[in-house]
mmCIF file of the N, C-alpha and C atoms, coordinates in Angstrom:
data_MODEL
# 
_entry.id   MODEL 
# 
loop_
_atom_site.group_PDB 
_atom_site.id 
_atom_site.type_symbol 
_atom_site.label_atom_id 
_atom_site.label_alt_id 
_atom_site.label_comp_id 
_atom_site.label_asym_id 
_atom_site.label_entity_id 
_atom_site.label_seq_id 
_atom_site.pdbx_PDB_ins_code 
_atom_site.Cartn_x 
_atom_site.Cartn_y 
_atom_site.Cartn_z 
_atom_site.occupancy 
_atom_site.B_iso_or_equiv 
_atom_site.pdbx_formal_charge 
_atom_site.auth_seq_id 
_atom_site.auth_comp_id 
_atom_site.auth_asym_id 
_atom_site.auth_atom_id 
_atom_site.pdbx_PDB_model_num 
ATOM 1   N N  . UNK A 1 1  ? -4.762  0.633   -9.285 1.00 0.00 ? 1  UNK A N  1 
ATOM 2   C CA . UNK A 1 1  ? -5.150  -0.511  -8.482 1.00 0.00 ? 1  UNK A CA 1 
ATOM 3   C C  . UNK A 1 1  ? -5.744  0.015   -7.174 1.00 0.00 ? 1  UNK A C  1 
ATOM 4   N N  . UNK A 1 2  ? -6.625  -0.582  -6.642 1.00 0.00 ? 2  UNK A N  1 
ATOM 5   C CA . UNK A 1 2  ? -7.452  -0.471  -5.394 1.00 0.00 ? 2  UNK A CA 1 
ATOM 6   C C  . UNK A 1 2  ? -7.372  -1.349  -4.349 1.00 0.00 ? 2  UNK A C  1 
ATOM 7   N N  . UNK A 1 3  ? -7.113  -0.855  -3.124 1.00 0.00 ? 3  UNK A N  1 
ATOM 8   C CA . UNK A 1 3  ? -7.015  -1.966  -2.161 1.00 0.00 ? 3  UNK A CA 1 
ATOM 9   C C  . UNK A 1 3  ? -7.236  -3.079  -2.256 1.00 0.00 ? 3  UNK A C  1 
ATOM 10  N N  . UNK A 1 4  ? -8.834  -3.295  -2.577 1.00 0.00 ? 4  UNK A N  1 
ATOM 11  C CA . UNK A 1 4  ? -9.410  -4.435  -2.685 1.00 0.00 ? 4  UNK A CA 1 
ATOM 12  C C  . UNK A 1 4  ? -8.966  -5.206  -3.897 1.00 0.00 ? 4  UNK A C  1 
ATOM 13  N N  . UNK A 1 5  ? -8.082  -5.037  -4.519 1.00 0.00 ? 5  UNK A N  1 
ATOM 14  C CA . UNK A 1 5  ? -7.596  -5.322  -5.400 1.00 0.00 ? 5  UNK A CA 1 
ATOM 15  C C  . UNK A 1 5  ? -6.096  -6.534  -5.052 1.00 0.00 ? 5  UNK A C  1 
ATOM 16  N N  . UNK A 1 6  ? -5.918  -6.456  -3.416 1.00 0.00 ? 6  UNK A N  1 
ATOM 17  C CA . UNK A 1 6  ? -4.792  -7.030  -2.786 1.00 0.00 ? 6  UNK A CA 1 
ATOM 18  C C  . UNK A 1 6  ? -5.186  -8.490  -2.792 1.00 0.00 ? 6  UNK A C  1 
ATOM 19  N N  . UNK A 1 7  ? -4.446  -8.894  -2.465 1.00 0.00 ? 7  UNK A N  1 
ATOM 20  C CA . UNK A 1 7  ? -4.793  -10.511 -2.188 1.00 0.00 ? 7  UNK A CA 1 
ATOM 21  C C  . UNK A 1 7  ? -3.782  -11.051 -0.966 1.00 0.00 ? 7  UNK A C  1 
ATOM 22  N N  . UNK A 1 8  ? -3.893  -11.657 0.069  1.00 0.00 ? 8  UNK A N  1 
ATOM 23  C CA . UNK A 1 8  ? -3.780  -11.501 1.599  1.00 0.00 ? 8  UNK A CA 1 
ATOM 24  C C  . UNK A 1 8  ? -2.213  -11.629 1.526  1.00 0.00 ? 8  UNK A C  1 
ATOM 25  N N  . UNK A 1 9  ? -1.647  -11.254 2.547  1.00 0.00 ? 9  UNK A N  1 
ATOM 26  C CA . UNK A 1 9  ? 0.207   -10.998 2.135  1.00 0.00 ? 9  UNK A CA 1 
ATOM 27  C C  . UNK A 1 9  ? 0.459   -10.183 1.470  1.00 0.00 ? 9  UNK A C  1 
ATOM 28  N N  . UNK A 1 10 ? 0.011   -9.011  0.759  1.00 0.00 ? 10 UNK A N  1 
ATOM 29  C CA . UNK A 1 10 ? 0.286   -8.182  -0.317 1.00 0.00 ? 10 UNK A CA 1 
ATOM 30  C C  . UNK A 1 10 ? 0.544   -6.861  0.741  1.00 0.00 ? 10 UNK A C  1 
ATOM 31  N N  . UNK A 1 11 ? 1.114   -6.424  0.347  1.00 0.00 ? 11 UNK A N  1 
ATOM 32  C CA . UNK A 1 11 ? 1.312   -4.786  0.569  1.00 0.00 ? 11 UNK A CA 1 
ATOM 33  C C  . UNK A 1 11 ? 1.411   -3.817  -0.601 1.00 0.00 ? 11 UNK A C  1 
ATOM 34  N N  . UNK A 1 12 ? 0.530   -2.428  0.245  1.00 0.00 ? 12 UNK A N  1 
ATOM 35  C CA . UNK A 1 12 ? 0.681   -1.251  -0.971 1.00 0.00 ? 12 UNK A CA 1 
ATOM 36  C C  . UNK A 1 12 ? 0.961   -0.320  -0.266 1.00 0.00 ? 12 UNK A C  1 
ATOM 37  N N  . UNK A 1 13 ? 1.386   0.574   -1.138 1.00 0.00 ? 13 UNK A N  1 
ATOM 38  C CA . UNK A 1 13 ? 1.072   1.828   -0.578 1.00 0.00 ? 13 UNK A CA 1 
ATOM 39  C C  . UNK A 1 13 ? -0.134  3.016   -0.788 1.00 0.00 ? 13 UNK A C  1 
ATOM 40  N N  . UNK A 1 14 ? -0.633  3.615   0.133  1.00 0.00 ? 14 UNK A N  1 
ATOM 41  C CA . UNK A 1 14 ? -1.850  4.357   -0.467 1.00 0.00 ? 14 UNK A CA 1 
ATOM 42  C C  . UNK A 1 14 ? -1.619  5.536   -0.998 1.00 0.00 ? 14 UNK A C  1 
ATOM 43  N N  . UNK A 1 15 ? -2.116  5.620   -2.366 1.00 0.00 ? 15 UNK A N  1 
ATOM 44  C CA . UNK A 1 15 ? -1.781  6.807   -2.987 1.00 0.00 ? 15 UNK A CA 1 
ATOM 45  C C  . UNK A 1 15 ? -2.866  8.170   -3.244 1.00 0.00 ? 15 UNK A C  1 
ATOM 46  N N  . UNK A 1 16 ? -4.091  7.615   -3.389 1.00 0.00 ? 16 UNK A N  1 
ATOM 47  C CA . UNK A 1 16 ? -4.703  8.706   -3.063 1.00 0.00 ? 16 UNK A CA 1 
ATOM 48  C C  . UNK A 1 16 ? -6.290  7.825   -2.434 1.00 0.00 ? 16 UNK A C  1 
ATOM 49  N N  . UNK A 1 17 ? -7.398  8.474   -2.010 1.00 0.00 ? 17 UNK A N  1 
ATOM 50  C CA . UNK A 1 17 ? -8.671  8.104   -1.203 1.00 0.00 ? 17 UNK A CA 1 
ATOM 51  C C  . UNK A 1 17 ? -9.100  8.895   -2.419 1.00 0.00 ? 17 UNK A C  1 
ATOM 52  N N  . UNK A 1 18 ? -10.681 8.048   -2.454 1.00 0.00 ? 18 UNK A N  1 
ATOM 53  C CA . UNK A 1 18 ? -11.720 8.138   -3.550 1.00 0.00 ? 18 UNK A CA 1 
ATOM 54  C C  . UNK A 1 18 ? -12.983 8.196   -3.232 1.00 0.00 ? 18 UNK A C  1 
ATOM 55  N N  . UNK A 1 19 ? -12.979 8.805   -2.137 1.00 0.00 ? 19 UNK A N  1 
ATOM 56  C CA . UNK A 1 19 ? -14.440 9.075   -0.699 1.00 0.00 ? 19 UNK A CA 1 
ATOM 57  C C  . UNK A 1 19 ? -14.270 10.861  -0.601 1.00 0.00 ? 19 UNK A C  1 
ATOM 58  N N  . UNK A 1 20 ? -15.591 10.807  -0.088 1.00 0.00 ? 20 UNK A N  1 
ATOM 59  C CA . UNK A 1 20 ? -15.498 12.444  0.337  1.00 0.00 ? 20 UNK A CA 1 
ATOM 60  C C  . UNK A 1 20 ? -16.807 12.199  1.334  1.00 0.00 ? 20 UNK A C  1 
ATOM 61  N N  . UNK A 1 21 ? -16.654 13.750  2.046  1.00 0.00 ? 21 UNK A N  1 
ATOM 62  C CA . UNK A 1 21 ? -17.364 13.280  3.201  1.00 0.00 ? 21 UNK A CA 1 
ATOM 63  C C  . UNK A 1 21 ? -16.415 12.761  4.670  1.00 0.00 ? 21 UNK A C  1 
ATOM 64  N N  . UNK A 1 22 ? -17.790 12.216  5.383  1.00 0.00 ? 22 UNK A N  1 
ATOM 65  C CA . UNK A 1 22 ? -17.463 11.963  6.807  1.00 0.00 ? 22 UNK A CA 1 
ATOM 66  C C  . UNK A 1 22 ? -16.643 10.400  6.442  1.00 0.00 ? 22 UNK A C  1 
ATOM 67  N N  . UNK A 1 23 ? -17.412 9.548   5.617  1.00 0.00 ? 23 UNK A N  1 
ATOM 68  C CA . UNK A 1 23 ? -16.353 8.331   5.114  1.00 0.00 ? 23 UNK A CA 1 
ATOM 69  C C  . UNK A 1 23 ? -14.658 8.855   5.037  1.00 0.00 ? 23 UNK A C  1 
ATOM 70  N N  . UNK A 1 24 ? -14.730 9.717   4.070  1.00 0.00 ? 24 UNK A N  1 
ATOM 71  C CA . UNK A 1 24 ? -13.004 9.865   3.853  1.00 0.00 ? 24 UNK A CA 1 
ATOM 72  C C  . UNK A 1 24 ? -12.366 10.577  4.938  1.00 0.00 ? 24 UNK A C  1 
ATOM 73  N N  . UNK A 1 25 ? -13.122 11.255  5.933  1.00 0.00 ? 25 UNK A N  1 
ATOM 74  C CA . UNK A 1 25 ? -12.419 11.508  7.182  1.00 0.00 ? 25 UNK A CA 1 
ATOM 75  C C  . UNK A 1 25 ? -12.279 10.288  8.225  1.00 0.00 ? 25 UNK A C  1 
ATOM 76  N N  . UNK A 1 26 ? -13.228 9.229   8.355  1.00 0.00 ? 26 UNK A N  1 
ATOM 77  C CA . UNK A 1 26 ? -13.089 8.411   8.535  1.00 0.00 ? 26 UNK A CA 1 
ATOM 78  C C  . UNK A 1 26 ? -11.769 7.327   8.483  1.00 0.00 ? 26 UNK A C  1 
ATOM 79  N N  . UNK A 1 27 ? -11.970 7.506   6.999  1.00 0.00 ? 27 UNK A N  1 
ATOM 80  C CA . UNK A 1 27 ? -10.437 6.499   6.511  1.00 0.00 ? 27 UNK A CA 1 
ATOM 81  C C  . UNK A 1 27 ? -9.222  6.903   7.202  1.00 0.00 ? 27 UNK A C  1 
ATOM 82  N N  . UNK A 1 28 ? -9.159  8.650   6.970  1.00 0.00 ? 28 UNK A N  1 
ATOM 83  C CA . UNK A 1 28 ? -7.939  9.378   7.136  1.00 0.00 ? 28 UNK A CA 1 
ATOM 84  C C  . UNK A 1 28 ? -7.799  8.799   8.648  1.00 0.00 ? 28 UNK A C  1 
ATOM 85  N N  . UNK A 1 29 ? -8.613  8.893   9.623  1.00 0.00 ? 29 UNK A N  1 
ATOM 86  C CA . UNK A 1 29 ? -8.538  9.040   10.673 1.00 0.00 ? 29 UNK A CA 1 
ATOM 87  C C  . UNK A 1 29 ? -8.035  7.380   10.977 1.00 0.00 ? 29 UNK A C  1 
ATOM 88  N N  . UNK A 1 30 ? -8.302  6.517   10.261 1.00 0.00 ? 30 UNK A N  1 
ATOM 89  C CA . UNK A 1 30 ? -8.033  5.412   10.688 1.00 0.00 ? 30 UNK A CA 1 
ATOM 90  C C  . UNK A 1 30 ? -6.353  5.205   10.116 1.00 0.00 ? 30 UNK A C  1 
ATOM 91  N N  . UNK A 1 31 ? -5.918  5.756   9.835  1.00 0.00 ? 31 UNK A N  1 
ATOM 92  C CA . UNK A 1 31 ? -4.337  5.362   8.958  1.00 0.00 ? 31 UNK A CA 1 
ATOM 93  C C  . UNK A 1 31 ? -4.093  5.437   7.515  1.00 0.00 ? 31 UNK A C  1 
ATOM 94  N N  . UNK A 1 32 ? -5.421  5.819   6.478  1.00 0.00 ? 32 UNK A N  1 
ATOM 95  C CA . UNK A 1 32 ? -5.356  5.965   5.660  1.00 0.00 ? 32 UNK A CA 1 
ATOM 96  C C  . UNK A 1 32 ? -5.021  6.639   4.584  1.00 0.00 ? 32 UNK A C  1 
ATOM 97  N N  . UNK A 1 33 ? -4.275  7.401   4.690  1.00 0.00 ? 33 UNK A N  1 
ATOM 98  C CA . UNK A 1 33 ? -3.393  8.709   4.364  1.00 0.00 ? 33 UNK A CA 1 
ATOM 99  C C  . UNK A 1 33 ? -2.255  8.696   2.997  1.00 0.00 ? 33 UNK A C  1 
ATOM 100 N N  . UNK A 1 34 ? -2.152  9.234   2.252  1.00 0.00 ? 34 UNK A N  1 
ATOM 101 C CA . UNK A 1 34 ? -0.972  9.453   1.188  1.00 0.00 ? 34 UNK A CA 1 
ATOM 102 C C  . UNK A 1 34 ? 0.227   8.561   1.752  1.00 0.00 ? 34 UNK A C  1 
ATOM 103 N N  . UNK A 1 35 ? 1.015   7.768   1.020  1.00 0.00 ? 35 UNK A N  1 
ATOM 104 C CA . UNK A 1 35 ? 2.020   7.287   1.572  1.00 0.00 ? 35 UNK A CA 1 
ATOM 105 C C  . UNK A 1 35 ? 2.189   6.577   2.484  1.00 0.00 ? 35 UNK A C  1 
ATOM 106 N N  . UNK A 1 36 ? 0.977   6.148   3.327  1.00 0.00 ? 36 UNK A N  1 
ATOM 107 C CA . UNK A 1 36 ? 0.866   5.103   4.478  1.00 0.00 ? 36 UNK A CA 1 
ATOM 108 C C  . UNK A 1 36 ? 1.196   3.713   3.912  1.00 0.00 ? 36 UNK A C  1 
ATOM 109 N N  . UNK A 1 37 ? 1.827   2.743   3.963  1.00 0.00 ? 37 UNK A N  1 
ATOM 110 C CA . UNK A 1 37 ? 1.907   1.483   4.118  1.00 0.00 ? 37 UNK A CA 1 
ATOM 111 C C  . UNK A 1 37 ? 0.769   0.464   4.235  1.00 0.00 ? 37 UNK A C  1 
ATOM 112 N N  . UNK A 1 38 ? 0.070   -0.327  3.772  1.00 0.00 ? 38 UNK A N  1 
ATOM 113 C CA . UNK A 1 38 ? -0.944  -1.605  3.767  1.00 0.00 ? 38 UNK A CA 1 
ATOM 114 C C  . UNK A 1 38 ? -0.708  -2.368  3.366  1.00 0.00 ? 38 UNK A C  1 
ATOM 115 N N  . UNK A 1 39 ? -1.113  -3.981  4.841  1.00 0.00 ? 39 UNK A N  1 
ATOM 116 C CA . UNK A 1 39 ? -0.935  -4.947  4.692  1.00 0.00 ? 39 UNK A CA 1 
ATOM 117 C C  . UNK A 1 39 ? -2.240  -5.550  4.797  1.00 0.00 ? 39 UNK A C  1 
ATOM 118 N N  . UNK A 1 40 ? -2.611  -6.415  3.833  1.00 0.00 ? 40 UNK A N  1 
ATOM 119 C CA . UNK A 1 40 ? -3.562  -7.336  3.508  1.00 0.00 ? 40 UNK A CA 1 
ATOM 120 C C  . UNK A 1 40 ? -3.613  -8.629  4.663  1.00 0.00 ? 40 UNK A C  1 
ATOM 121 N N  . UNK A 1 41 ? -4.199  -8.696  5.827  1.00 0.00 ? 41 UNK A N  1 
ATOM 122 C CA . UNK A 1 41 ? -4.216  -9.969  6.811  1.00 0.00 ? 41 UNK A CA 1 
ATOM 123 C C  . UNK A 1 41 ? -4.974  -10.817 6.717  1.00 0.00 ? 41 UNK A C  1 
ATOM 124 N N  . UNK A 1 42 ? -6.193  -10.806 6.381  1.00 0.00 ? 42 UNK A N  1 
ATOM 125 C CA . UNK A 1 42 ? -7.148  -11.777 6.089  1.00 0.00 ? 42 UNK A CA 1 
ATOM 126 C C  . UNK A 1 42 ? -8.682  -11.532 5.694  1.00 0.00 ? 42 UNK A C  1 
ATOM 127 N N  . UNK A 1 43 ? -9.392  -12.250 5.050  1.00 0.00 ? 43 UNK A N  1 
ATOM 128 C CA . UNK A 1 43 ? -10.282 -12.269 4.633  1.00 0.00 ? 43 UNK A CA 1 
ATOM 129 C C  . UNK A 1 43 ? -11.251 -12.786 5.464  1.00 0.00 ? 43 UNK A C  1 
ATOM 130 N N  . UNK A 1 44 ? -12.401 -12.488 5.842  1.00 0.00 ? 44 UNK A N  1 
ATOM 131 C CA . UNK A 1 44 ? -13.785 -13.038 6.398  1.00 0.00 ? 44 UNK A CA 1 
ATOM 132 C C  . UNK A 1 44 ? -14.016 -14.484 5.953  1.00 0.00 ? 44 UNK A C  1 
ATOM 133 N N  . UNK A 1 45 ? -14.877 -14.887 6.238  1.00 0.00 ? 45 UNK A N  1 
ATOM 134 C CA . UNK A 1 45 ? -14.935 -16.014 5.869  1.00 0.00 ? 45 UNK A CA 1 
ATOM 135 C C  . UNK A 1 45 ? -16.154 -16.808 4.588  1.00 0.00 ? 45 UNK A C  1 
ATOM 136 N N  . UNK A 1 46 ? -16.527 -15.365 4.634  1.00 0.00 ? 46 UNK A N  1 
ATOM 137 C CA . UNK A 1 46 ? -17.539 -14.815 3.161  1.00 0.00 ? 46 UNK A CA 1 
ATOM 138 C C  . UNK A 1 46 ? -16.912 -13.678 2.495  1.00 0.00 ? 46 UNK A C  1 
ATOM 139 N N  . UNK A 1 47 ? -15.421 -13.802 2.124  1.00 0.00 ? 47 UNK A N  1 
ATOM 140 C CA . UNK A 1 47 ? -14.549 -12.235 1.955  1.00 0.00 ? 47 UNK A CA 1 
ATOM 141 C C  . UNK A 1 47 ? -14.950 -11.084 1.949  1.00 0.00 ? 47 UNK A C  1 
ATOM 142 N N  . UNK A 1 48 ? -15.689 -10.996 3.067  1.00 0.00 ? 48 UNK A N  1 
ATOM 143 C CA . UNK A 1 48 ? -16.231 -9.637  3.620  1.00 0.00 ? 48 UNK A CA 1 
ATOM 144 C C  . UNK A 1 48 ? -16.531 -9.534  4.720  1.00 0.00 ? 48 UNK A C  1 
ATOM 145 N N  . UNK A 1 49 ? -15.974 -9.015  5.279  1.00 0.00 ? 49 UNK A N  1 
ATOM 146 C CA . UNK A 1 49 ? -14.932 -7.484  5.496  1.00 0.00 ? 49 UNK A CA 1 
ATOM 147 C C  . UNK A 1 49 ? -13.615 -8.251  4.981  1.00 0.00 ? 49 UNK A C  1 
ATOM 148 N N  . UNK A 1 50 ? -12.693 -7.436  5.003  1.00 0.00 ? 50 UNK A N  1 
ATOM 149 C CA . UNK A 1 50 ? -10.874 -7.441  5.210  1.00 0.00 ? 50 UNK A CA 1 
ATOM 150 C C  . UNK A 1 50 ? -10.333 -6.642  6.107  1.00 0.00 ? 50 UNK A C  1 
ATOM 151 N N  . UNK A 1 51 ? -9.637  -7.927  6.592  1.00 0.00 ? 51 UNK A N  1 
ATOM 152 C CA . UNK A 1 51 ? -8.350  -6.819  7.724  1.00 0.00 ? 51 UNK A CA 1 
ATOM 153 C C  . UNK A 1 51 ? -7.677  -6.705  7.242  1.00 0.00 ? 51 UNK A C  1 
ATOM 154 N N  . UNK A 1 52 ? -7.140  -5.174  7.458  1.00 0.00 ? 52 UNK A N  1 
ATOM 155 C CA . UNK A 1 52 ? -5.490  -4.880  7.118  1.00 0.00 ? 52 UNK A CA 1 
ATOM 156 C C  . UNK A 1 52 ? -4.857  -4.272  8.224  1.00 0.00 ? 52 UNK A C  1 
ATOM 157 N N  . UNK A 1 53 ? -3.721  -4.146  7.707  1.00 0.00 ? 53 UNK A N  1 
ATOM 158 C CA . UNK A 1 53 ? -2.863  -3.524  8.976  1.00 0.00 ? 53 UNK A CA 1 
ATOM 159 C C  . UNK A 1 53 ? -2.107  -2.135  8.573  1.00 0.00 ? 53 UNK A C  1 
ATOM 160 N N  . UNK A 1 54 ? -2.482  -0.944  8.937  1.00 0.00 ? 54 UNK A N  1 
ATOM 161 C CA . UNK A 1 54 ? -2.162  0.136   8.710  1.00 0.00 ? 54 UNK A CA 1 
ATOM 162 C C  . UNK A 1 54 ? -1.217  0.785   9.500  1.00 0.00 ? 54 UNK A C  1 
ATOM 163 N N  . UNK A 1 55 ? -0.353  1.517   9.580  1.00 0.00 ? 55 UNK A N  1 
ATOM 164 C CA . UNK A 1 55 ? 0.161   2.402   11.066 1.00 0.00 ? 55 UNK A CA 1 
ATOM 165 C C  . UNK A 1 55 ? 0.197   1.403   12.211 1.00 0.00 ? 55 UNK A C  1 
ATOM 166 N N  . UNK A 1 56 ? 0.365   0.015   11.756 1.00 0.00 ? 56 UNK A N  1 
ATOM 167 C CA . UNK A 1 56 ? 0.416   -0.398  13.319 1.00 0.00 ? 56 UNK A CA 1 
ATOM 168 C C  . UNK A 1 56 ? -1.105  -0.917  14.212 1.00 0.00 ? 56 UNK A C  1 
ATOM 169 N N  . UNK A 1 57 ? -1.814  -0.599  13.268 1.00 0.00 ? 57 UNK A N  1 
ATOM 170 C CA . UNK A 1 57 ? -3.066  -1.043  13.997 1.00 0.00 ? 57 UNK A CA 1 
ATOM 171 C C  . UNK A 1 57 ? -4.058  -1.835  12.846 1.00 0.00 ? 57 UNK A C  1 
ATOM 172 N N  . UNK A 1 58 ? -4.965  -2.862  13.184 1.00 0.00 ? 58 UNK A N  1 
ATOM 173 C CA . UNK A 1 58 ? -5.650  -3.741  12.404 1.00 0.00 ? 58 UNK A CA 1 
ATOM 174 C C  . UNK A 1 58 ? -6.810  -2.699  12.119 1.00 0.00 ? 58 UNK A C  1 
ATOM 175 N N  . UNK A 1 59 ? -7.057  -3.029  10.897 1.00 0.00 ? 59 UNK A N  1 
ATOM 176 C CA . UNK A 1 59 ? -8.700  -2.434  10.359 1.00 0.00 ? 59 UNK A CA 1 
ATOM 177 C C  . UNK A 1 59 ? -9.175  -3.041  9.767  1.00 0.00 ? 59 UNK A C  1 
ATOM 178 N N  . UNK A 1 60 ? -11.121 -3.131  9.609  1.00 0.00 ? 60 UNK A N  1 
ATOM 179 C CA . UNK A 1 60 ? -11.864 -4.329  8.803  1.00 0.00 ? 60 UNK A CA 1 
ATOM 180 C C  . UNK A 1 60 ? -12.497 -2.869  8.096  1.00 0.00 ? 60 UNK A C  1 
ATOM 181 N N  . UNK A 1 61 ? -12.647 -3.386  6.763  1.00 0.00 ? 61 UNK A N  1 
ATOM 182 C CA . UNK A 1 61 ? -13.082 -2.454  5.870  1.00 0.00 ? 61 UNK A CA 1 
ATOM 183 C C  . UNK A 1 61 ? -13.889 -3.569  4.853  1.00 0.00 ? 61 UNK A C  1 
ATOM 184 N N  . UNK A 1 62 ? -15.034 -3.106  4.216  1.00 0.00 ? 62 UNK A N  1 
ATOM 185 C CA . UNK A 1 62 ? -16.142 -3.850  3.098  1.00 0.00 ? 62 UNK A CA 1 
ATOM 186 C C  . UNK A 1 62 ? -15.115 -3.534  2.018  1.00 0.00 ? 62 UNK A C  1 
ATOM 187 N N  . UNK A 1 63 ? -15.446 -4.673  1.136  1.00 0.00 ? 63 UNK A N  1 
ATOM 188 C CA . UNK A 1 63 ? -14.732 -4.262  -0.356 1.00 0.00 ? 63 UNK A CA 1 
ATOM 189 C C  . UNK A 1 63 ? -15.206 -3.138  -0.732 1.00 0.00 ? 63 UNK A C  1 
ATOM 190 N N  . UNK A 1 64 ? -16.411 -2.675  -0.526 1.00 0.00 ? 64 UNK A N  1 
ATOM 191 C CA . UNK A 1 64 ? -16.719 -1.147  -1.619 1.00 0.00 ? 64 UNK A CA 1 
ATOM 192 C C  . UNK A 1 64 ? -16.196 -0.120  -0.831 1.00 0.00 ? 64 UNK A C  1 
ATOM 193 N N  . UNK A 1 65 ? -15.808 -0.238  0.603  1.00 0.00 ? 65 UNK A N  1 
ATOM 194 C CA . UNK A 1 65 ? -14.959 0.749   1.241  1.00 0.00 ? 65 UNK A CA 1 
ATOM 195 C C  . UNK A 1 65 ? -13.810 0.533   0.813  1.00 0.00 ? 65 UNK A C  1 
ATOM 196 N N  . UNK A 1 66 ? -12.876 -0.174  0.669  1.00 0.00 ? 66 UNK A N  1 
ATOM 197 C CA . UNK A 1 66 ? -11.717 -0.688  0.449  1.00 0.00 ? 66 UNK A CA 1 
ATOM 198 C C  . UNK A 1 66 ? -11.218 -0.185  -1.531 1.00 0.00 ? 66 UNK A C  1 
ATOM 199 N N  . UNK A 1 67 ? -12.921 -0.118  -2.053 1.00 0.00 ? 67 UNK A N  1 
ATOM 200 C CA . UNK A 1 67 ? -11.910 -0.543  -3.228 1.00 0.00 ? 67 UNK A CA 1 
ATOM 201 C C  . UNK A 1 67 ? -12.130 1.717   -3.998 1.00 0.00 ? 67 UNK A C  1 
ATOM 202 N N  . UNK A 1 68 ? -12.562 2.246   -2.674 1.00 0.00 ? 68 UNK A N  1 
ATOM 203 C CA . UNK A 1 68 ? -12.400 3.607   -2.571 1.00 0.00 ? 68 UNK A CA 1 
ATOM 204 C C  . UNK A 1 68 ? -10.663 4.238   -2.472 1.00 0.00 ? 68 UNK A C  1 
ATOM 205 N N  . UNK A 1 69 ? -9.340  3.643   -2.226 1.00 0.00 ? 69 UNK A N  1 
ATOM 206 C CA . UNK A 1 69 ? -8.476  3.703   -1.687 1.00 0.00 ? 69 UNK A CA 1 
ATOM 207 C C  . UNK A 1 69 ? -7.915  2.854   -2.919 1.00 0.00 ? 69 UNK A C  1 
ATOM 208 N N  . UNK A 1 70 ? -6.965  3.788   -3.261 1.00 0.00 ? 70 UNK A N  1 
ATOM 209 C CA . UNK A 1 70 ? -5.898  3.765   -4.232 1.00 0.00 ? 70 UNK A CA 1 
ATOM 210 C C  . UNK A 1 70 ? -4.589  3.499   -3.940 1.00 0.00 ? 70 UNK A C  1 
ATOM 211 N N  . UNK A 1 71 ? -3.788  2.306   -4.325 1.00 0.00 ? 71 UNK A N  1 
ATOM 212 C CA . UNK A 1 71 ? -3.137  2.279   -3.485 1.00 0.00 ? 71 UNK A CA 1 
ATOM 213 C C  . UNK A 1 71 ? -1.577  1.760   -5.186 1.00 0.00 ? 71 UNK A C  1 
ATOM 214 N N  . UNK A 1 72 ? -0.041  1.768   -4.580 1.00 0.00 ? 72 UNK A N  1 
ATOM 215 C CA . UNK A 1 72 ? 0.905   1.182   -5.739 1.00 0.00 ? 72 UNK A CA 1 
ATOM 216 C C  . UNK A 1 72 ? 1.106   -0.133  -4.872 1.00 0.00 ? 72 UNK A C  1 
ATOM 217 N N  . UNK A 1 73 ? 1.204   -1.588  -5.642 1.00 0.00 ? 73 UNK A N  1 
ATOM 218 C CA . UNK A 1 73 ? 1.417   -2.590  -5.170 1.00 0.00 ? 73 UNK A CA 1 
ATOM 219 C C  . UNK A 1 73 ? 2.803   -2.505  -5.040 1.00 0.00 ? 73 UNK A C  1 
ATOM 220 N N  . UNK A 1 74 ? 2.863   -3.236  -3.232 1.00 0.00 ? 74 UNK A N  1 
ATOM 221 C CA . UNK A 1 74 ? 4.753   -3.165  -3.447 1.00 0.00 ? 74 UNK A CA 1 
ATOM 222 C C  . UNK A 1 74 ? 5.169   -5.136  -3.476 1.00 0.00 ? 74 UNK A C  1 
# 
């Protein structure tokens, strides 16, 4: 399952990133890491972008960024 795969209220955990490159340093750098925690907050109002909430801090990510990030539904 893939982030974008959440539906708002959901939490996962991230299990592995599916980017390489300055993108997947990107992610990392934003909270996106092995074992980090994600919460699904809301959808755009054309469901694109999504916020989530990582480490404590909000992030907007595109579904095709989002659905890069592997995550176990909890």
């Amino acid at each position: 399952m893939t982030l974008d795969d959440l539906q708002t209220g959901q939490k996962g955990i991230v299990r592995k990133i599916n980017a390489k490159g300055p993108f997947k340093k990107r992610l990392l750098e934003m909270g996106f890491v092995a074992g980090a925690e994600v919460e699904v907050i809301k959808y755009a109002p054309l469901k694109d972008p999504v916020e989530y909430l990582v480490k404590g801090y909000h992030v907007s990510l595109r579904h095709e960024e989002a659905a890069t990030i592997e995550v176990d539904p909890l």
